[in-house]
C-alpha positions as CSV (number, residue, x, y, z in Angstrom):
1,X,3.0,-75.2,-14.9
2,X,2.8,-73.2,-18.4
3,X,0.7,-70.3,-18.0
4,X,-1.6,-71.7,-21.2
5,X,-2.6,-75.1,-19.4
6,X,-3.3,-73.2,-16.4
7,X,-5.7,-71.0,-18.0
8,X,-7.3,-73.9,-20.0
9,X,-7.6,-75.9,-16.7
10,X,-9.2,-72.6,-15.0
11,X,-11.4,-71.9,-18.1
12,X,-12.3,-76.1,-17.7
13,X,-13.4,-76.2,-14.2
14,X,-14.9,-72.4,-14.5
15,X,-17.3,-75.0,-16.3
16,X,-17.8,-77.1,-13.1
17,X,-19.5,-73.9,-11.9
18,X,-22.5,-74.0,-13.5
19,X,-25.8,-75.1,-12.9
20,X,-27.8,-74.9,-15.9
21,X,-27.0,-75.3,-19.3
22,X,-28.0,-71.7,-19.9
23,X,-25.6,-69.7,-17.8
24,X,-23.0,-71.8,-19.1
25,X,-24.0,-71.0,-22.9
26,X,-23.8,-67.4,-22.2
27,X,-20.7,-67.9,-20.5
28,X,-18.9,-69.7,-23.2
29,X,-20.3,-67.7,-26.1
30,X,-19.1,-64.6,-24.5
31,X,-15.7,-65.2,-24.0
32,X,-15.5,-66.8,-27.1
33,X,-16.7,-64.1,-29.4
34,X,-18.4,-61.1,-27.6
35,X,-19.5,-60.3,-31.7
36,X,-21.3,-63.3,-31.5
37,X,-22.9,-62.8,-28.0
38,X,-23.9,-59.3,-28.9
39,X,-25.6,-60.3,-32.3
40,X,-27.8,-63.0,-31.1
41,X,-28.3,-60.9,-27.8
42,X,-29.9,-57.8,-29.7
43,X,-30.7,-59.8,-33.0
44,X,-32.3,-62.7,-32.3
45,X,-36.1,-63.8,-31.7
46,X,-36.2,-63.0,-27.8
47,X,-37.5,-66.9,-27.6
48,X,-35.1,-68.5,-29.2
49,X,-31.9,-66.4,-27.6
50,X,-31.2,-68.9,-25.1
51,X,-31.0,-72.0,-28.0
52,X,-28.5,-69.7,-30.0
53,X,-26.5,-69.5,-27.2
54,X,-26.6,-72.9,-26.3
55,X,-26.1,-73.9,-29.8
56,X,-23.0,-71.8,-30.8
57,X,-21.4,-72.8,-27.0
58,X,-21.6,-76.4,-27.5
59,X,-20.2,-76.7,-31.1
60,X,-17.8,-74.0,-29.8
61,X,-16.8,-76.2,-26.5
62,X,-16.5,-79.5,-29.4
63,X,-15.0,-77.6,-31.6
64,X,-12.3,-76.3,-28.7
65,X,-12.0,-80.0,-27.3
66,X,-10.9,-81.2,-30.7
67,X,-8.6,-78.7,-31.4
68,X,-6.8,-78.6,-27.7
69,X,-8.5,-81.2,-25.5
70,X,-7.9,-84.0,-27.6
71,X,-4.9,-84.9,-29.2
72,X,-4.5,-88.2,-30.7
73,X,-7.1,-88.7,-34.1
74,X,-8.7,-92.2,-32.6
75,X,-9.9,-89.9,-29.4
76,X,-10.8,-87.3,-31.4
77,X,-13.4,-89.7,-33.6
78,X,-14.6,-91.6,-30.4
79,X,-14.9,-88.2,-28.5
80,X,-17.1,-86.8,-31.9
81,X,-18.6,-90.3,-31.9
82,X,-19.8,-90.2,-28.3
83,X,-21.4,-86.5,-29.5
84,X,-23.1,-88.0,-32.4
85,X,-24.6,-90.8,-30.5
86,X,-25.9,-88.6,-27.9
87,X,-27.4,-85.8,-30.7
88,X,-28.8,-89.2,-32.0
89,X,-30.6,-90.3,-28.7
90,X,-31.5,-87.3,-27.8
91,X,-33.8,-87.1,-31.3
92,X,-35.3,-90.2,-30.6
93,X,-36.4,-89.0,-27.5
94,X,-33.8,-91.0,-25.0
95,X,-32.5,-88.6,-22.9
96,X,-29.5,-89.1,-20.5
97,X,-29.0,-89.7,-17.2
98,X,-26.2,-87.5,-16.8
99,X,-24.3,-85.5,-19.2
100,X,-21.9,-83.4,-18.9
101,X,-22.1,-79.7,-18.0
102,X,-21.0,-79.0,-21.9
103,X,-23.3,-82.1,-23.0
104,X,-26.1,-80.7,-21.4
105,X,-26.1,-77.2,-23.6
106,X,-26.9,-79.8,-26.7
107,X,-29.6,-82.3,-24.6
108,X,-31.2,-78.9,-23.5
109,X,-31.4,-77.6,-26.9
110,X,-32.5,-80.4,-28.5
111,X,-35.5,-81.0,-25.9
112,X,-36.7,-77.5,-26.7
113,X,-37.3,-78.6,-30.4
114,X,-40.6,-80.1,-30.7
115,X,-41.0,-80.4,-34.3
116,X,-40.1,-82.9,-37.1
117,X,-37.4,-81.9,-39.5
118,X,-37.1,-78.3,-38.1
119,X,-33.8,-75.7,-39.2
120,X,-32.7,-76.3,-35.7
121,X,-32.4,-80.0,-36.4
122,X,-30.7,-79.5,-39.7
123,X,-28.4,-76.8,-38.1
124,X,-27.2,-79.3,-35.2
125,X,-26.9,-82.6,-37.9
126,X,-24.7,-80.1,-40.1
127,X,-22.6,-78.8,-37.7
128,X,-22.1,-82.2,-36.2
129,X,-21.0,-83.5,-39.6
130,X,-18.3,-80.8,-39.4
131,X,-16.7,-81.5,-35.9
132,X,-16.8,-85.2,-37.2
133,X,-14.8,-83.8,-40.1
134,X,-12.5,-81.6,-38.1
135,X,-11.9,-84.6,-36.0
136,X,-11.0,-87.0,-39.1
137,X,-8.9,-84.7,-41.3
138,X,-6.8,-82.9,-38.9
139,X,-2.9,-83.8,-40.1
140,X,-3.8,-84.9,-43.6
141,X,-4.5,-83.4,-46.9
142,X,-8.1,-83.6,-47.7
143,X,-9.2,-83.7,-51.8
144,X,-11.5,-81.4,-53.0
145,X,-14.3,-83.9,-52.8
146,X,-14.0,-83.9,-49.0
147,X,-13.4,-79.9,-48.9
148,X,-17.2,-79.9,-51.0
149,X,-18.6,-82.0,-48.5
150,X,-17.5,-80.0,-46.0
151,X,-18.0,-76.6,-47.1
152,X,-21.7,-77.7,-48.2
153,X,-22.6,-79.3,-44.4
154,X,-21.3,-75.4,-42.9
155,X,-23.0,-74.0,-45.3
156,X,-25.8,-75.6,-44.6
157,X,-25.5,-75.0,-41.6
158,X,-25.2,-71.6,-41.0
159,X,-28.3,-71.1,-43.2
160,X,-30.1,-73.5,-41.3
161,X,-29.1,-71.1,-37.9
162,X,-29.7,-67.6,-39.2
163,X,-33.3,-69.3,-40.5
164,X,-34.0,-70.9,-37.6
C-alpha cells in the first residue's frame, strides 16, 4: 500500500479514537497548523478556546475531505450538501442522532451559541459557503464574479472569527 494512503487511513481512524468533540478539535488543529493551535491557545478568550478549536478543525477536516477524501464533483456537492443541511438543522435547533466524530465538532459548536445572528453564526454560514465553493469549482475556471463572491464570504469570514 502507498505510504500516503496509509498515513491518511491512520490519520482517519486516529479519528475513531476520540470521544468528544473537543479532544478531537485539538487534535486536528494541531497537526494541522501548530501556528494556529498556539495562537488561539495563548490568544483567545479562555471561554471560547475550545469553539476555535472546534471551529478551525471541522472546516479543516471538510476542507481536507474535499480536497483528498472525495474525488468525483457530484460527491463533493452531496458531501458539502449533507454539511449544510446539518449546519442548517442544527440552527433550528434539530440536533442529530448521531453524527460523526468530525460532524460532531460543528453540532457541538453550534449548540454552544445561544444567541441570534451572533459572529459565530456568520463565521460558520461563511465558511460553509466556501467549502460549497471549493467543492463546485474544483477543475474549472471560475470568472471574476465567482472569485468576488468568494473572496468576500472568507473574508467575511475570518472577520467574523477573529471578532467573535
Amino acid at each position: 500500500m502507498p505510504s500516503a494512503r496509509r498515513k491518511r487511513m491512520r490519520k482517519r481512524d486516529m479519528h475513531k479514537d476520540f470521544t468528544s468533540s473537543q479532544d478531537l478539535a485539538a487534535s486536528i488543529t494541531r497537526s494541522a497548523s501548530k501556528q494556529t493551535y498556539y495562537t488561539i491557545r495563548f490568544l483567545v478568550d479562555r471561554d471560547r478556546i475550545l469553539d476555535a478549536y472546534r471551529a478551525y478543525a471541522y472546516f479543516r477536516w471538510v476542507d481536507d475531505r474535499l480536497d483528498r477524501g472525495v474525488t468525483e464533483q457530484p460527491e463533493r456537492i452531496a458531501f458539502v450538501d449533507h454539511q449544510r443541511a446539518l449546519m442548517d438543522r442544527c440552527y433550528q435547533g434539530e440536533w442529530p442522532l448521531d453524527p460523526t466524530v468530525e460532524e460532531r465538532m460543528l453540532v457541538d459548536l453550534i449548540r454552544r451559541d445561544r444567541e441570534k445572528s451572533t459572529g459565530l453564526q456568520s463565521y460558520v454560514r461563511n465558511m460553509m459557503a466556501v467549502m460549497a465553493f471549493d467543492a463546485e469549482r474544483k477543475g474549472r475556471l471560475i470568472s471574476q464574479e465567482e472569485l468576488a463572491s468568494y473572496t468576500q464570504c472568507l473574508a467575511a469570514a475570518v472577520t467574523e472569527a477573529l471578532h467573535y
